[in-house]
C-alpha positions, 0 to 999 in steps of 0.5 A: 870913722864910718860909724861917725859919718853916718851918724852925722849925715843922719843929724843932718837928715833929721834937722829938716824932718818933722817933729812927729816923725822924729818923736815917733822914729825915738820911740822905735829906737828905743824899744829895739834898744831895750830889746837889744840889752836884755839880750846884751846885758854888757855891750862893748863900747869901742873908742870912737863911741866913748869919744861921741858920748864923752862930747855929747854930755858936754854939748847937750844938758839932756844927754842922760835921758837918752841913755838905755845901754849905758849908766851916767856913771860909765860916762862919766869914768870915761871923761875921767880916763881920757882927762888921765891919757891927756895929761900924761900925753902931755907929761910924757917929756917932763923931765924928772924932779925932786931931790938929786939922786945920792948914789951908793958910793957917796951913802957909802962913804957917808956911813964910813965917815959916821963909823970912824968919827963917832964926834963928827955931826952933818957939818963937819961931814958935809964940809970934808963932802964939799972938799972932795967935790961932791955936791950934796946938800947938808940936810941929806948928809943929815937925813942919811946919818940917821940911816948909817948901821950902828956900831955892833960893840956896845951891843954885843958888850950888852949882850956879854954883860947878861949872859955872864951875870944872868944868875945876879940880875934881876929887872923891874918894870911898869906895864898897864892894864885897863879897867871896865871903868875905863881906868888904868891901873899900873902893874910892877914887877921884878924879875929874877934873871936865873930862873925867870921867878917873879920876886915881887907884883904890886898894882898901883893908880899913881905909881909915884917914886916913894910908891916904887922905893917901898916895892924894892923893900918888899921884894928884897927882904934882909940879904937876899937882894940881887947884885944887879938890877936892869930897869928903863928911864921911866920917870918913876925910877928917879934919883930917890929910887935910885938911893933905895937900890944904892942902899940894898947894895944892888948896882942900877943898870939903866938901860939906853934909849928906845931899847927895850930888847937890853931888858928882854926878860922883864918885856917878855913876861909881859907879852907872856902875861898879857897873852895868857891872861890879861887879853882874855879878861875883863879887870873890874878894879885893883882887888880884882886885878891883884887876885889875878896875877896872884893866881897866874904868877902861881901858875906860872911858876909851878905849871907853866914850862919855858923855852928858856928854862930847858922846857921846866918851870922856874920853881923846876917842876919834877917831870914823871915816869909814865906807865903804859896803863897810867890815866892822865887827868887834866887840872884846870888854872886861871878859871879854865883858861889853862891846863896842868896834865898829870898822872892819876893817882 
């Protein structure tokens, strides 16, 4: 407050001084204030200054060429923060808004409600709401029905069905791989669930139903066919493919919804794929492409071990005795990318 007197009565000194002087009394300001920042690179501001610097940009049009210690950027963030405590001093009784809070017995009883009435929708649970007294809209009994916990059953029901049949199913699926053309092609597989083997690769540009339903036929040759066969609702697996696997005397398992994990195995050999070899190349074309994962599904049932498999290979890859004087050579696959370590002959 002292500062901002004397600042005031040394305007009022100036207002009758002449111009000369004043001119003259700038340039020395100036020159012990250049001499002062390049001593004080980072001079501290206390608030009454921001306050002065903050009214004097809007009261005169030349404020910037006066500032030595300063940037108008720190200026202007100043005006900012005190527009920012301005009105937040102004809100600071503002009552809350928005939607009214749903308390945890009421999220509770709509979760029970969706578990024990597997037919009732937001309606009928909103209305037995609205006879217990309970003021809550619709649209938020809607919108926490889609948060209740589903029922575990059908899951572990999935999960049963897998375990106990894992030596008859077999599953099929579609993923893509871009070209350098900026094309995309379309790889398909199926997948034997015993021992992870991949019984049949074919890639396609238009991977239609009739081109699916002659896959089926390459990959299950005469009496060798699975007795269950897992794929998703893409659709490519329509009612013709469907036919096809009736004809073989597999049963199709679609599986549900936006549940890739009830078709774990066929979504895992992708990611294996993908990080293995495809995230590491470049495919020119379908040629190309087809050499590749004849070369890697080779590698992979020979070499490649696997968790799932006890650490062996699913064309179950004899381990060998080792010496204390054995050599250990290095057998290069997939270009390099991968290894097979085995003992010298």
């Amino acid at each position: 407050m002292r500062r901002m007197l004397r600042l005031f009565f040394g305007l009022l000194s100036r207002c009758v001084s002449s111009r000369r002087d004043l001119l003259l009394e700038n340039l020395a300001l100036r020159q012990q204030l250049a001499v002062l920042k390049a001593r004080h690179p980072q001079p501290r501001f206390a608030a009454p200054d921001k306050l002065f610097w903050v009214l004097l940009r809007g009261l005169w049009p030349g404020w910037k060429q006066a500032l030595v210690l300063m940037q108008p950027e720190t200026v202007v963030g100043w005006h900012r923060a005190g527009f920012k405590l301005y009105w937040k001093w102004l809100s600071r009784h503002r009552p809350p808004g928005g939607r009214r809070c749903v308390s945890k017995e009421l999220r509770e009883l709509i979760f029970r409600m969706v578990a024990e009435n597997q037919t009732w929708g937001a309606p009928r649970i909103h209305g037995e709401l609205k006879m217990l007294g309970f003021n809550i809209s619709e649209r938020t009994v809607l919108r926490w029905m889609r948060r209740a916990p589903r029922h575990p059953e059908p899951a572990k029901r999935w999960a049963a069905f897998l375990s106990n049949h894992r030596e008859a199913i077999a599953a099929m699926d579609f993923f893509t791989v871009p070209t350098l053309t900026f094309g995309v092609l379309y790889g398909f597989f199926v997948i034997a669930h015993d021992r992870r083997r991949i019984l049949h690769f074919g890639v396609t540009k238009h991977p239609t139903s009739s081109w699916v339903s002659q896959q089926l036929r390459e990959a299950f040759p005469y009496d060798s066919a699975a007795k269950y066969l897992i794929f998703d609702r893409g659709s490519q697996f329509n009612e013709k493919v469907l036919d096809t696997i009736k004809i073989f005397g597999i049963t199709p398992k679609r599986t549900s919804f936006r549940r890739p994990w009830q078709n774990g195995v066929a979504e895992r050999w992708v990611g294996t794929c993908r990080r293995d070899l495809l995230d590491h190349v470049i495919v020119l074309n379908e040629r190309h492409l087809k050499h590749l994962m004849a070369e890697y599904i080779r590698y992979y049932h020979e070499d490649q071990t696997h968790l799932g498999l006890c650490k062996n290979t699913p064309k179950n890859r004899t381990a060998t005795i080792r010496t204390d004087n054995a050599r250990i050579i290095s057998m290069p696959r997939l270009g390099g990318l991968h290894h097979r370590y085995d003992l010298a002959a």
